[in-house]
C-alpha positions in Angstrom: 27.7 -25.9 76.5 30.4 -28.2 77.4 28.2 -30.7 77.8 26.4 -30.0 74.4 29.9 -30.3 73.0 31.3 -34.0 74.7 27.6 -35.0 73.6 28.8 -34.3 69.9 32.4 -36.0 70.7 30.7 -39.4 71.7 29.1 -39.9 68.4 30.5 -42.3 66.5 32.3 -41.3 63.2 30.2 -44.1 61.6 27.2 -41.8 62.4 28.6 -39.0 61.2 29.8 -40.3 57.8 25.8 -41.5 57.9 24.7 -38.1 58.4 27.1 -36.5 55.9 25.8 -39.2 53.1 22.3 -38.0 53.8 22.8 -34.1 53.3 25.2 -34.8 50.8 22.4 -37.0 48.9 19.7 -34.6 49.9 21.7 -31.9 48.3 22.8 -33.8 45.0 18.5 -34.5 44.5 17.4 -31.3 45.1 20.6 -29.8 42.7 19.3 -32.5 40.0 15.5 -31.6 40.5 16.9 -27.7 40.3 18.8 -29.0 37.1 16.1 -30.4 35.6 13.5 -28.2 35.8 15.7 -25.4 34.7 16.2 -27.4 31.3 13.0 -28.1 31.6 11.9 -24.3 31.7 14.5 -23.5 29.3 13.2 -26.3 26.5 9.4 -25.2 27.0 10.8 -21.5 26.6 12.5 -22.3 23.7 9.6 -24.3 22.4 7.4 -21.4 23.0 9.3 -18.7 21.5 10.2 -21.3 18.1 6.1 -21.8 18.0 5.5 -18.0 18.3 8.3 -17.9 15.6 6.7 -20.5 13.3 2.7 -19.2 14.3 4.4 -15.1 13.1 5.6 -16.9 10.1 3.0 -18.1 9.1 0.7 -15.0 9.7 3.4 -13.5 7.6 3.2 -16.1 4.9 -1.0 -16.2 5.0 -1.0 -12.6 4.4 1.9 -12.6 2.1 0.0 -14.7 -0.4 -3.3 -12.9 -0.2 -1.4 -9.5 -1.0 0.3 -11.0 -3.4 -2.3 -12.8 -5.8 -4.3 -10.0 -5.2 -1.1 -7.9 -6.6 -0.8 -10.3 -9.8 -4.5 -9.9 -10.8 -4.5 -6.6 -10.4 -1.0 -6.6 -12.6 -3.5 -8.2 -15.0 -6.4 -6.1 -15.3 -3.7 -2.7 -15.6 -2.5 -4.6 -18.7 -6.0 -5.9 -20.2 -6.6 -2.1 -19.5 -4.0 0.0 -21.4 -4.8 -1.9 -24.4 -8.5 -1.0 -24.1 -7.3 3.1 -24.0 -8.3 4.0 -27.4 -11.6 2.8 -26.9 -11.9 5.3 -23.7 -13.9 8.4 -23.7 -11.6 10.7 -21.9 -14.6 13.2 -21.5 -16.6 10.7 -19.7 -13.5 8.7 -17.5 -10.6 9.2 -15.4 -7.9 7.6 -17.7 -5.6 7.2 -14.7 -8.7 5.5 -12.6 -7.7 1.9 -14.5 -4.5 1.6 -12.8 -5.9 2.8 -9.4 -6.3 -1.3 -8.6 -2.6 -2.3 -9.4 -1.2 0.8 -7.7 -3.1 0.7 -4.5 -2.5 -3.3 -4.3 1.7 -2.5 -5.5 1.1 -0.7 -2.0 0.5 -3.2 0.0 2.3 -5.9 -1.5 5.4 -3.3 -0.5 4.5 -3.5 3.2 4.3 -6.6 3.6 7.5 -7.5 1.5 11.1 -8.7 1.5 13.0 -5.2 1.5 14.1 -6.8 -2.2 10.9 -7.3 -3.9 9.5 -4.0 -2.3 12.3 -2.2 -4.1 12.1 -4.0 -7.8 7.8 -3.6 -7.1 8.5 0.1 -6.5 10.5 0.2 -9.6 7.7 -1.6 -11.4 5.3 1.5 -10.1 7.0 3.5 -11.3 8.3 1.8 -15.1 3.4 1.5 -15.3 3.3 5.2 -14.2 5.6 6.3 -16.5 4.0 4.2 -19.3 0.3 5.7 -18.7 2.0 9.2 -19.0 3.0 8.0 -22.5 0.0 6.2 -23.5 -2.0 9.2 -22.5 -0.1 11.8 -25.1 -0.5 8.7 -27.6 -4.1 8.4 -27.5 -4.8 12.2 -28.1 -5.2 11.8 -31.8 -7.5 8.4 -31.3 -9.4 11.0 -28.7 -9.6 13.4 -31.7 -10.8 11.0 -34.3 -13.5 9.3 -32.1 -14.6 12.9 -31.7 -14.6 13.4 -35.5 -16.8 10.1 -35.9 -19.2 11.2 -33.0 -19.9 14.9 -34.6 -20.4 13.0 -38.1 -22.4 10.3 -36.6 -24.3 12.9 -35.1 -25.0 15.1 -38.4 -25.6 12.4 -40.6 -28.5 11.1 -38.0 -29.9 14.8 -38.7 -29.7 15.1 -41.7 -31.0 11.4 -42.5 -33.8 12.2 -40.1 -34.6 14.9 -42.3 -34.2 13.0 -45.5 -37.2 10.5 -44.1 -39.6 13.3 -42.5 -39.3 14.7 -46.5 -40.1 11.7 -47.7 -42.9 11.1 -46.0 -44.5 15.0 -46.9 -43.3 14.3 -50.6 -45.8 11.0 -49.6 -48.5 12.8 -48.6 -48.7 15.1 -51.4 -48.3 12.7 -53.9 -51.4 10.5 -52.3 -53.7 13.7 -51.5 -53.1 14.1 -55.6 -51.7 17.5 -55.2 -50.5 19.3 -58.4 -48.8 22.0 -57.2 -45.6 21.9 -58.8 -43.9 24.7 -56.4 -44.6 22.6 -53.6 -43.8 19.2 -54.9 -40.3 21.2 -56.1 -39.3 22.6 -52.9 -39.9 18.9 -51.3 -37.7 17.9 -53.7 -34.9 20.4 -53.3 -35.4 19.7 -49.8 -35.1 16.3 -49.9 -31.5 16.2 -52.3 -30.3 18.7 -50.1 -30.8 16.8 -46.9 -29.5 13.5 -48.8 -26.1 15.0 -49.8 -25.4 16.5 -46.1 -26.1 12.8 -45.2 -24.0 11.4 -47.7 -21.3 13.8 -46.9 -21.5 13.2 -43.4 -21.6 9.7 -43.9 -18.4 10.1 -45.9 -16.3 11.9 -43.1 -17.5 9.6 -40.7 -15.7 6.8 -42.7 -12.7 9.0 -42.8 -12.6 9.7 -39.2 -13.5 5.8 -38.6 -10.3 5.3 -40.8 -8.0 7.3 -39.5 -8.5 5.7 -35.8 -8.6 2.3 -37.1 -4.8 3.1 -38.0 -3.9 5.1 -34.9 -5.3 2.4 -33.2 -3.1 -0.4 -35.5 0.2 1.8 -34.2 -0.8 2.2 -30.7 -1.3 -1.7 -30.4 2.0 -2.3 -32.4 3.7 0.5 -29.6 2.2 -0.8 -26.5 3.1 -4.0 -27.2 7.0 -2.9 -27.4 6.4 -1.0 -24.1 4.9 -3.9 -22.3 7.6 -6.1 -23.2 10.1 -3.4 -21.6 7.9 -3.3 -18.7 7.5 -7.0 -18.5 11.6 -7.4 -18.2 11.0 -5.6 -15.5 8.4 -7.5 -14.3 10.6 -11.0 -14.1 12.8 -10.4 -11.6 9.4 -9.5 -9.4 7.9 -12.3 -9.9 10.8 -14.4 -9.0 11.0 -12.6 -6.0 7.7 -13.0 -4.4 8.2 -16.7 -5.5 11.2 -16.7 -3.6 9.6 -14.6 -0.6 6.7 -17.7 -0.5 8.8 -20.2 -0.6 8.9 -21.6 -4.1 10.9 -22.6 -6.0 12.3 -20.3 -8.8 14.5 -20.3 -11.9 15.2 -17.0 -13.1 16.6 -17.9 -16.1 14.1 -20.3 -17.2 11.8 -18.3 -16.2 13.2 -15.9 -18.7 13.6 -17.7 -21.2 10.2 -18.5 -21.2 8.6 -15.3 -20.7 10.8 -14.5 -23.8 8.9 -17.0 -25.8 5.5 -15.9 -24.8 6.1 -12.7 -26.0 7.7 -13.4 -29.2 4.1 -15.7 -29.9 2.4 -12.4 -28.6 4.0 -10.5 -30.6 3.6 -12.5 -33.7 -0.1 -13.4 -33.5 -0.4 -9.5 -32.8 1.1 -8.7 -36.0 -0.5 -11.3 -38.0 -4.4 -9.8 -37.0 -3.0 -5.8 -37.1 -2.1 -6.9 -41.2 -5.6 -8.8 -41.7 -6.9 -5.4 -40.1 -5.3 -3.4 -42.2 -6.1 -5.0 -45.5 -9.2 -6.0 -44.4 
């Protein structure tokens, strides 16, 4: 041991400051190389979790705008289809089966939202549901009349098929050169009896056919008031999906314009209701 330690003694401090230099440089490279392929890690984790960021955005923004333009047709067709109510047989159809498309896609367009739009899409739901509820009790006398015109229709078909099947015995007896008077009589009572059921039939079935031509004049005057209240609330939503895709919006130009489209709605509406009416 002493001998291990006068060995160590000898060496020169020149050696020594050698040796030193060469752990000390051994440790600095292997420090750097540890340095840098901690940043290294570090930048490719950061690069992975920004392009898992950016690949979920995406995804996001992919299914955003599918949801979404499916939302905004749908938002279309409920419109196209309140108007078309009065024409509805509410015997035959589900009146509330028209908005089924808007309120199921409102659904999704909700999940997959900015908690903002979901909340002004929610109150759109609800401003349409609310509407149909309206539009339902309004259409009850349009109901009524296009009952009236069917039972007319119905009795005036009767009776006019009656009118011909006389016609054509009153035919026959006049070409057989039958005299009897009775008979040719009773065809002829028949015959101006089945005529003025036809002609009063026909006659309610214009009344009926005029009284829902101007329940249907007010209705379309009505509904257009009630989508425009509907539609204010529809600006804001549409400014918000905008925004939630990444375009650009102005929502008071966008206003302003929406403004104007209705106000030309409005008065080419009114211009065909008064040709209706005095036509």
């Amino acid at each position: 041991m002493a001998y291990l330690v006068d060995l160590l003694l000898s060496i020169p401090d020149v050696v020594w400051s050698g040796v030193v230099a060469a752990v000390l440089t051994s440790v600095l490279t292997l420090s750097a190389v540890l340095i840098s392929n901690r940043s290294n890690t570090n930048r490719l984790r950061i690069q992975l979790e920004h392009d898992a960021a950016e690949k979920a955005k995406e995804r996001t923004a992919t299914l955003r705008r599918e949801v979404y333009l499916r939302a905004v047709e749908e938002l279309t067709k409920a419109n196209s289809y309140l108007a078309s109510l009065p024409q509805a047989d509410l015997q035959k159809t589900n009146a509330a089966e028209g908005l089924q498309g808007f309120f199921v896609a409102a659904a999704k367009l909700q999940l997959v939202a900015e908690p903002k739009t979901a909340l002004l899409v929610n109150q759109l739901v609800s401003a349409y549901a609310e509407l149909l509820l309206r539009l339902l009790a309004r259409i009850m006398p349009l109901q009524k009349a296009r009952t009236d015109i069917s039972i007319s229709d119905d009795l005036y078909n009767q009776a006019q098929g009656q009118v011909t099947r006389v016609l054509a015995e009153m035919a026959k007896f006049t070409e057989a050169a039958h005299v009897d008077n009775h008979v040719f009589g009773a065809l002829q009572r028949a015959f101006e009896s089945y005529q003025g059921q036809a002609q009063k039939y026909a006659t309610d079935r214009g009344v009926a056919w005029d009284e829902f031509n101007r329940l249907n004049i007010e209705f379309c005057r009505q509904l257009l008031t009630d989508l425009r209240v509907v539609g204010e609330l529809l600006i804001p939503v549409q400014v918000e999906i905008r925004r939630d895709l990444d375009l650009t919006s102005d929502l008071a130009a966008f206003r302003e314009q929406m403004q104007n489209q209705w106000n030309r709605m409005a008065d080419q509406l009114e211009t065909l209701l008064r040709v209706l009416e005095n036509g």
